[in-house]
ChimeraX commands (.cxc) that place a marker at each C-alpha (Angstrom):
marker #1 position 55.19,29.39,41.54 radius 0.5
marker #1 position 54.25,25.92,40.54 radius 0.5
marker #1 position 51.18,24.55,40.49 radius 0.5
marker #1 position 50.53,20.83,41.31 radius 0.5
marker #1 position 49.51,18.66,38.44 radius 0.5
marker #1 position 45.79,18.00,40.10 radius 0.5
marker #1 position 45.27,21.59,40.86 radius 0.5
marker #1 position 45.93,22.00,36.94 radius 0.5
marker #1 position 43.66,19.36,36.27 radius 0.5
marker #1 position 40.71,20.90,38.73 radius 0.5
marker #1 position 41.47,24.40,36.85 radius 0.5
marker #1 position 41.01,22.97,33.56 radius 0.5
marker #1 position 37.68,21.11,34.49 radius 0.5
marker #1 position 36.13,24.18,35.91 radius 0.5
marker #1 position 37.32,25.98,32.78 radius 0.5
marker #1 position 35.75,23.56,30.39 radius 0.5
marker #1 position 32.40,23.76,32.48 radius 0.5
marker #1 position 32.09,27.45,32.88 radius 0.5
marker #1 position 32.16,28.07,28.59 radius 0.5
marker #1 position 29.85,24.66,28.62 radius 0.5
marker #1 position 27.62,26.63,30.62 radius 0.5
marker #1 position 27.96,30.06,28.99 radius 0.5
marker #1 position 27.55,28.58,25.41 radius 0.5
marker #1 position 24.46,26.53,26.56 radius 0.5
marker #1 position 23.15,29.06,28.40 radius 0.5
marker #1 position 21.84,31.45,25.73 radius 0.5
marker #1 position 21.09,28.66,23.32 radius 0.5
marker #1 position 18.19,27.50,25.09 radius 0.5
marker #1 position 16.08,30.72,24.89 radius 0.5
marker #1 position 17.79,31.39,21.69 radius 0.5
marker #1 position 16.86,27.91,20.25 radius 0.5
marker #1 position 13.11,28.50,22.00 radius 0.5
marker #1 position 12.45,31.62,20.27 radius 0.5
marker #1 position 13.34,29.88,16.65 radius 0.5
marker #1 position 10.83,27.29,17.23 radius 0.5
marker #1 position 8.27,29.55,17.95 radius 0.5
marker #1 position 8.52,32.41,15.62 radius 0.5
marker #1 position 5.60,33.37,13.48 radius 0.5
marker #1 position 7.64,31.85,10.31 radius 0.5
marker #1 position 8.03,28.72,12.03 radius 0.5
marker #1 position 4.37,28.29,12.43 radius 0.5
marker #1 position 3.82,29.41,9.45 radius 0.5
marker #1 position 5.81,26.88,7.56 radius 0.5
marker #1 position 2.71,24.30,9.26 radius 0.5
marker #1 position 0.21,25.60,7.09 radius 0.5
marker #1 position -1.23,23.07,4.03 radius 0.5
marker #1 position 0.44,23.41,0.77 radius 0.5
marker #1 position -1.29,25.43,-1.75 radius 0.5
marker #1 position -4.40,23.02,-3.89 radius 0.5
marker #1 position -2.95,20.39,-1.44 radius 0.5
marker #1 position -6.49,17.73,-1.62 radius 0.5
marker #1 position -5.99,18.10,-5.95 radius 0.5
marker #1 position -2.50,17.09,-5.57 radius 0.5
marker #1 position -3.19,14.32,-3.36 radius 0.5
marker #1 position -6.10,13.33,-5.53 radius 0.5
marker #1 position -4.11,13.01,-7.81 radius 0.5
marker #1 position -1.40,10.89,-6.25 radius 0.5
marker #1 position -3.59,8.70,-5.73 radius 0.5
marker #1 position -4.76,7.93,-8.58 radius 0.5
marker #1 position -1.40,7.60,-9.76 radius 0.5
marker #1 position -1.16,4.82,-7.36 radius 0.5
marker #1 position -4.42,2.94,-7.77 radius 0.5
marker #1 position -2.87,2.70,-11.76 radius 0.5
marker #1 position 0.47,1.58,-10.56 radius 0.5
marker #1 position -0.84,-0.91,-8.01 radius 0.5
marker #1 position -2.91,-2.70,-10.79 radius 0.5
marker #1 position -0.14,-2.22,-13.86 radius 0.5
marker #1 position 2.52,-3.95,-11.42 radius 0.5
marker #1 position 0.97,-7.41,-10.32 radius 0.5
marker #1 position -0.14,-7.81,-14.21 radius 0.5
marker #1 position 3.19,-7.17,-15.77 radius 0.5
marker #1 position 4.71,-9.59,-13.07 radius 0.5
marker #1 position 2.09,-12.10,-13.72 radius 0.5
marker #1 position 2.58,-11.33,-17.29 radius 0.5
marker #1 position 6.68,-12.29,-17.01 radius 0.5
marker #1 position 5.95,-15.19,-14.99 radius 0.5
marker #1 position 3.97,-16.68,-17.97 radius 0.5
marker #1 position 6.44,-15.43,-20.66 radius 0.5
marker #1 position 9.56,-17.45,-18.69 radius 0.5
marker #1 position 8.02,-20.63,-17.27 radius 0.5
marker #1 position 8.48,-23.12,-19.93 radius 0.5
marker #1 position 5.60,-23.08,-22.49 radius 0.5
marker #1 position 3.92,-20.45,-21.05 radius 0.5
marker #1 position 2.73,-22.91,-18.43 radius 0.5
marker #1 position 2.71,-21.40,-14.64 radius 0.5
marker #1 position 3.15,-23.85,-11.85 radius 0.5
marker #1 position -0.10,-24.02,-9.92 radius 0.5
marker #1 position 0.99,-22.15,-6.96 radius 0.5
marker #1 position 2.59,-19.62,-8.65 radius 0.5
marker #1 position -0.21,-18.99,-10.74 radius 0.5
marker #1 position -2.43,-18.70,-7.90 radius 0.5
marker #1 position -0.43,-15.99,-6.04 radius 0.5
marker #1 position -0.10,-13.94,-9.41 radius 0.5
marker #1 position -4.35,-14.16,-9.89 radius 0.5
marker #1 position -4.30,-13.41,-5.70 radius 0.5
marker #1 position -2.52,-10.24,-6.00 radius 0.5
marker #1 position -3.93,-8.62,-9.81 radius 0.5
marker #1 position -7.58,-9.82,-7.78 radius 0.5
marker #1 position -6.67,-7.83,-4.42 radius 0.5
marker #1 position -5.32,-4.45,-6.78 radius 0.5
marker #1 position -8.08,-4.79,-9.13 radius 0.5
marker #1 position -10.84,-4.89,-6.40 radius 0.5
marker #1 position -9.00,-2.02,-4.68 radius 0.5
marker #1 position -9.19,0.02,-8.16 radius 0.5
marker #1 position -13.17,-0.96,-8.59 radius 0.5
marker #1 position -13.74,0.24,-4.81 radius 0.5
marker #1 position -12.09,3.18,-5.24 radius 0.5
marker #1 position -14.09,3.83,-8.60 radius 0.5
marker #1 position -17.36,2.94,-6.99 radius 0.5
marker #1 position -16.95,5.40,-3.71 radius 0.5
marker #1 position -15.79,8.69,-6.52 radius 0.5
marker #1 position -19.29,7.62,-8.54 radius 0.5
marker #1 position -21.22,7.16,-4.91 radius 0.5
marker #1 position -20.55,11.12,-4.00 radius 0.5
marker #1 position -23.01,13.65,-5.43 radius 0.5
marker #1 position -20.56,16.24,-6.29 radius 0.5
marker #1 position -19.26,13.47,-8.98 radius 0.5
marker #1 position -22.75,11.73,-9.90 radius 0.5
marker #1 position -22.97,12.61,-13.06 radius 0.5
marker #1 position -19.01,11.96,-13.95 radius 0.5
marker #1 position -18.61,8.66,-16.23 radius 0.5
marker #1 position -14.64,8.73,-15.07 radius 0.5
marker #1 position -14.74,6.42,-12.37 radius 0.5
marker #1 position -17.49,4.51,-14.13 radius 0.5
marker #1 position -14.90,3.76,-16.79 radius 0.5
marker #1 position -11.96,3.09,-14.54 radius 0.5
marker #1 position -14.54,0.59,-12.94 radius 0.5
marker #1 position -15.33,-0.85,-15.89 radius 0.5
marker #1 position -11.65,-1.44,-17.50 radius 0.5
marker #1 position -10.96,-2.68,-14.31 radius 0.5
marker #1 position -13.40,-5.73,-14.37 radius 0.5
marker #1 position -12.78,-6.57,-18.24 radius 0.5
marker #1 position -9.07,-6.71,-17.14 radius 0.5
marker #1 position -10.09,-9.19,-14.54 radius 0.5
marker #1 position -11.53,-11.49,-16.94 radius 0.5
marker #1 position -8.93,-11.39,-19.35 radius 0.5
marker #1 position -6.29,-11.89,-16.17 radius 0.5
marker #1 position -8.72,-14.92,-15.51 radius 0.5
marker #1 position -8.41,-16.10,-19.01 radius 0.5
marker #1 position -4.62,-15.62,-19.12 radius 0.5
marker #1 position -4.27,-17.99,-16.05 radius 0.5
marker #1 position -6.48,-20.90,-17.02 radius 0.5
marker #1 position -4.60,-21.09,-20.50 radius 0.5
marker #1 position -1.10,-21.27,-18.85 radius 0.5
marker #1 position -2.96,-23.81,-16.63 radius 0.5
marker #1 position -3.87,-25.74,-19.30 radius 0.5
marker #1 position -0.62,-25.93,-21.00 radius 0.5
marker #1 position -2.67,-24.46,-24.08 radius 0.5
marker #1 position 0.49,-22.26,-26.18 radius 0.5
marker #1 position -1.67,-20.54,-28.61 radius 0.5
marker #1 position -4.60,-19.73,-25.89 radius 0.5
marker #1 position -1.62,-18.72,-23.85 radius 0.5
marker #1 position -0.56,-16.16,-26.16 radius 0.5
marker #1 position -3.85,-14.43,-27.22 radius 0.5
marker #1 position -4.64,-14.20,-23.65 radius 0.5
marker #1 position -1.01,-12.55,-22.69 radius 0.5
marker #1 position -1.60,-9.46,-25.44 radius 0.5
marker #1 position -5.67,-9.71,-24.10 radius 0.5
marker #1 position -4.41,-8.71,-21.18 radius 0.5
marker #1 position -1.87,-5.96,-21.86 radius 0.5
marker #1 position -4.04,-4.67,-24.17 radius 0.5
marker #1 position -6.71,-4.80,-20.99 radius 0.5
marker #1 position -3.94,-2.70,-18.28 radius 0.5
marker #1 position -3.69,0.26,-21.43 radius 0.5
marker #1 position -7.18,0.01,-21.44 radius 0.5
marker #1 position -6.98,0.69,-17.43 radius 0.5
marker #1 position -3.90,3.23,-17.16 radius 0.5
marker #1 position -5.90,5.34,-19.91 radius 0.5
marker #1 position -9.02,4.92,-18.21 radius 0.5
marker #1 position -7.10,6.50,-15.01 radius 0.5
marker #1 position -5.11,9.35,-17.12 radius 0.5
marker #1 position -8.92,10.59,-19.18 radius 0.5
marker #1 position -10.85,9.75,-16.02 radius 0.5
marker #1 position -10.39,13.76,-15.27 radius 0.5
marker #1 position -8.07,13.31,-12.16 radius 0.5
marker #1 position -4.74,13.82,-13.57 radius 0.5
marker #1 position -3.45,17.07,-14.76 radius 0.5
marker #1 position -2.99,16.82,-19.34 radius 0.5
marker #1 position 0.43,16.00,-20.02 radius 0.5
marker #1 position 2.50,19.02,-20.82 radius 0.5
marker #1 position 5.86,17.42,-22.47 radius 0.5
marker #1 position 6.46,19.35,-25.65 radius 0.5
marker #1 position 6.27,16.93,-28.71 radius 0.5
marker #1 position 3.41,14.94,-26.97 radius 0.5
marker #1 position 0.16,15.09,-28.61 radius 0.5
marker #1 position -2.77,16.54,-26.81 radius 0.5
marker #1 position -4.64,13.99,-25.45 radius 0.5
marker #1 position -8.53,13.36,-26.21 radius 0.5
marker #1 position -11.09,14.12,-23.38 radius 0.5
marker #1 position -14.15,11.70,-22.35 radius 0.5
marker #1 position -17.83,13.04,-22.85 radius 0.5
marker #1 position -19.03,14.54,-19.16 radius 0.5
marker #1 position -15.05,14.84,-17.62 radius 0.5
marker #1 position -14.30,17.78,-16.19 radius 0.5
marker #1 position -10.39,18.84,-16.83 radius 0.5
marker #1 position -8.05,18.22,-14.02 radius 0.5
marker #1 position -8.06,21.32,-11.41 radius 0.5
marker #1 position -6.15,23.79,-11.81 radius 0.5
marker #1 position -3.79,24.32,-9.21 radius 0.5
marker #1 position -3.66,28.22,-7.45 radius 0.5
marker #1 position 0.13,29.84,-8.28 radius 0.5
marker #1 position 2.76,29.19,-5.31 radius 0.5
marker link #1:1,2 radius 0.2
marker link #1:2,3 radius 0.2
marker link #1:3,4 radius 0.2
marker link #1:4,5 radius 0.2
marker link #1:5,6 radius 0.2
marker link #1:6,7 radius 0.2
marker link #1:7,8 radius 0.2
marker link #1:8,9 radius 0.2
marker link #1:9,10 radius 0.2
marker link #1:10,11 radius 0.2
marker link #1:11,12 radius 0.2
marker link #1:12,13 radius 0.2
marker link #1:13,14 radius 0.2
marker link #1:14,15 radius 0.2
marker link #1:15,16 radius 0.2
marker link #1:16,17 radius 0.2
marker link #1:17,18 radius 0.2
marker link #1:18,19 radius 0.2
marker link #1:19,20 radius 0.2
marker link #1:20,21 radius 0.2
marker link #1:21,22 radius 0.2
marker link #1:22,23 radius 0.2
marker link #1:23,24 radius 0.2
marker link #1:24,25 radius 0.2
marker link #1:25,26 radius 0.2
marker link #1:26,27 radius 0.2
marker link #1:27,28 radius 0.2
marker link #1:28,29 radius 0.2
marker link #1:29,30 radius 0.2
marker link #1:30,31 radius 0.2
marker link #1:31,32 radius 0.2
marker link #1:32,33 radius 0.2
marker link #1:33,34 radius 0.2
marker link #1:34,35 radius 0.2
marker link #1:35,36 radius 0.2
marker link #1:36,37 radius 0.2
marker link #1:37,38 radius 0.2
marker link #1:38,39 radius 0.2
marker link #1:39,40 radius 0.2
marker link #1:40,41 radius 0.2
marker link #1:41,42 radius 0.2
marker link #1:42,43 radius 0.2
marker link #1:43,44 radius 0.2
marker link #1:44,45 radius 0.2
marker link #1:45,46 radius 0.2
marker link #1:46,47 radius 0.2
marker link #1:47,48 radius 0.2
marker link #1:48,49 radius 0.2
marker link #1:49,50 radius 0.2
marker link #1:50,51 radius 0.2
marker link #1:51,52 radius 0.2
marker link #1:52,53 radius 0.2
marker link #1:53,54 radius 0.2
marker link #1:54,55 radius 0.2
marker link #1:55,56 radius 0.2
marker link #1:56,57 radius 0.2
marker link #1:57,58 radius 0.2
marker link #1:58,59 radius 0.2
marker link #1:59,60 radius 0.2
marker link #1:60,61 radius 0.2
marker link #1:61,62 radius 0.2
marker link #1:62,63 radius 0.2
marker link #1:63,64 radius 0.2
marker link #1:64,65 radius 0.2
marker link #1:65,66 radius 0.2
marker link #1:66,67 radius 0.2
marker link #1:67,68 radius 0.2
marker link #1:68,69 radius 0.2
marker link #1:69,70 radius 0.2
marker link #1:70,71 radius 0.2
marker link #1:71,72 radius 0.2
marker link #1:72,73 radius 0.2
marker link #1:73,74 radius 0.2
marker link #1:74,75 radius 0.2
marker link #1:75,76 radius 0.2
marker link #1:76,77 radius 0.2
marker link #1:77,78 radius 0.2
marker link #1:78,79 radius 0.2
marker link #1:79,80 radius 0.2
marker link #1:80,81 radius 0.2
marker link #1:81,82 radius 0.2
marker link #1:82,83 radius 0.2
marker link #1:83,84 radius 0.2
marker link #1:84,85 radius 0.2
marker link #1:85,86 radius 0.2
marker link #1:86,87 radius 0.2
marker link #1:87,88 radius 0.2
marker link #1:88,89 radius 0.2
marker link #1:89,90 radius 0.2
marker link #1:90,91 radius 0.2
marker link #1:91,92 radius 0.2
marker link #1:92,93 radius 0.2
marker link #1:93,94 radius 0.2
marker link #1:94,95 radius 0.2
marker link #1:95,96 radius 0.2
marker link #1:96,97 radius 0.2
marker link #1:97,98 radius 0.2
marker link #1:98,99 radius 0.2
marker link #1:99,100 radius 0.2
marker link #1:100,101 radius 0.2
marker link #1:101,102 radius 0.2
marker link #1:102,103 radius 0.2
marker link #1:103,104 radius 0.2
marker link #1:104,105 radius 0.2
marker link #1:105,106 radius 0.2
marker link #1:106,107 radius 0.2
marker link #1:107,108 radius 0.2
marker link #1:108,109 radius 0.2
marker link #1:109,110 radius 0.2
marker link #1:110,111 radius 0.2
marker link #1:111,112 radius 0.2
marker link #1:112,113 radius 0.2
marker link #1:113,114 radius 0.2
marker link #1:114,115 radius 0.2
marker link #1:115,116 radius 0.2
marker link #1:116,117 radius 0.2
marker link #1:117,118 radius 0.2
marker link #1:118,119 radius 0.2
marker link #1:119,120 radius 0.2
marker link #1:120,121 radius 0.2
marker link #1:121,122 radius 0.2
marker link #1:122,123 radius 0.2
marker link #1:123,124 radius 0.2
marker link #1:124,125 radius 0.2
marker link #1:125,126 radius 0.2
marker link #1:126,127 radius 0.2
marker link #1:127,128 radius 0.2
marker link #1:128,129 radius 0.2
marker link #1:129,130 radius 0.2
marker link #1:130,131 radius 0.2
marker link #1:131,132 radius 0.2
marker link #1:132,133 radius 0.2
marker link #1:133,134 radius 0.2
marker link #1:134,135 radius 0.2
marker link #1:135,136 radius 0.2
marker link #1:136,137 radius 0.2
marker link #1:137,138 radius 0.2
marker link #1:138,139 radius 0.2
marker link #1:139,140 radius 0.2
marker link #1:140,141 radius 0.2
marker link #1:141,142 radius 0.2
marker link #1:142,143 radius 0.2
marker link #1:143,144 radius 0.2
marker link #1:144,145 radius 0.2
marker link #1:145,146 radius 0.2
marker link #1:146,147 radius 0.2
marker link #1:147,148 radius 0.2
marker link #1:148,149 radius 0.2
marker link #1:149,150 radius 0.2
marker link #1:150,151 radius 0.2
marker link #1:151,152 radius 0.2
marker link #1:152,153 radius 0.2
marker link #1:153,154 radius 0.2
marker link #1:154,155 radius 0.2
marker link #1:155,156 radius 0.2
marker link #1:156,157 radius 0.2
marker link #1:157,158 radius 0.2
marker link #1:158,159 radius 0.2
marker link #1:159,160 radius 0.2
marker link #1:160,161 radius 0.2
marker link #1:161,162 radius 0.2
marker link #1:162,163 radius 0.2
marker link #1:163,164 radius 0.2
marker link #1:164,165 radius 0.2
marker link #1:165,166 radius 0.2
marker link #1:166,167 radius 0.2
marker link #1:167,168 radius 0.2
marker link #1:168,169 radius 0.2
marker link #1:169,170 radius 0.2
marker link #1:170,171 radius 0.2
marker link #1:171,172 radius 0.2
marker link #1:172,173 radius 0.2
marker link #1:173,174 radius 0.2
marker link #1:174,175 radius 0.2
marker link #1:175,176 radius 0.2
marker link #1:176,177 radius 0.2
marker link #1:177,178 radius 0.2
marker link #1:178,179 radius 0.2
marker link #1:179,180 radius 0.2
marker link #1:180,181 radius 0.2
marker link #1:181,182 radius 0.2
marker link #1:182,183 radius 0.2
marker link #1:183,184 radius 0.2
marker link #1:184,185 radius 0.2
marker link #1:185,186 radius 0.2
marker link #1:186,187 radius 0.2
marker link #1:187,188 radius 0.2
marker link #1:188,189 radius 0.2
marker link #1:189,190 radius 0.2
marker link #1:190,191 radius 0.2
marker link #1:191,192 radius 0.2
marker link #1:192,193 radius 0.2
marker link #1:193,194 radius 0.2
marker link #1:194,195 radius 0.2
marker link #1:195,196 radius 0.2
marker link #1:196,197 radius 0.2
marker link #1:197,198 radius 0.2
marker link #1:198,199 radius 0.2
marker link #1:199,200 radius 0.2
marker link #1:200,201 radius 0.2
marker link #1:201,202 radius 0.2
view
């Protein structure tokens, strides 16, 4: 018997529909019951020491968002042609190494405002490197002003010398876990800094 073209057509439609059905079918309660499994939930619990670790990051941060404006401020003055910045440009370099500095001091300030961390000089310090790096940063900007080479210069290594003096504050400040890198020396510790926290074992 032959069977007309359309009636093929109608078979194969309600063909493809019935195993769409049958496959989709089960996978709903199947794919339900996955996403509510105790494992599933389980998997939504906070990582082990997860406020240290993020304590930590941060810190990180605060020392990369000062090291970066500085070094790019610090390039700017090395290429323009005697050191000398054009004024714009000079004032958006001193804009942003201002806005990450401040951001580093307020940070410092609100560790050194909570009791638990009163009697810590870490953020004291970080505080501290952070303002003498704004007045070198201040000096290295009116000497490229000025067109002064030799005041240029003195005030460029002033002021790397000034972000070490920063970064290290950050790494000793007690935050950051010691370096573990064999062939690195162990580094020194500040007077009143507790070690980093140890982290509980995954």
């Amino acid at each position: 018997m032959r069977i007309s073209r359309k009636a093929g057509l109608l078979a194969s439609s309600t063909l493809c529909g019935a195993l769409a059905l049958g496959v989709a079918g089960p996978a709903g309660p199947a794919f339900s019951a996955v996403t509510d499994s105790p494992a599933h939930s389980a998997s939504a619990a906070p990582l082990p020491g997860a406020d240290a670790l993020a304590k930590q990051n941060t810190a990180l941060a605060g020392a990369g968002a000062v090291v970066q404006p500085v070094t790019d401020l610090v390039a700017g003055v090395l290429k323009a042609p005697d050191g000398k910045l054009p004024k714009d440009e000079a004032t958006k370099h001193a804009a942003d190494v201002k806005k990450a500095l401040d951001g580093l001091k307020s940070d410092a300030k609100a560790s050194t405002g909570k009791a638990a961390r009163a009697q810590d000089p870490g953020p004291e310090l970080v505080a501290k490197a952070a303002a003498d790096l704004q007045v070198k940063v201040d000096a290295l900007v009116k000497a490229s002003a000025a067109g002064d080479a030799k005041a240029t210069a003195a005030a460029l290594q002033a002021t790397l010398t000034g972000t070490v003096n920063v970064v290290v504050a950050i790494v000793l400040g007690g935050d950051l876990p010691a370096p573990d890198l064999k062939g690195l020396p162990k580094l020194p510790s500040l007077p009143g800094v507790s070690p980093a926290q140890t982290l509980p074992s995954l």
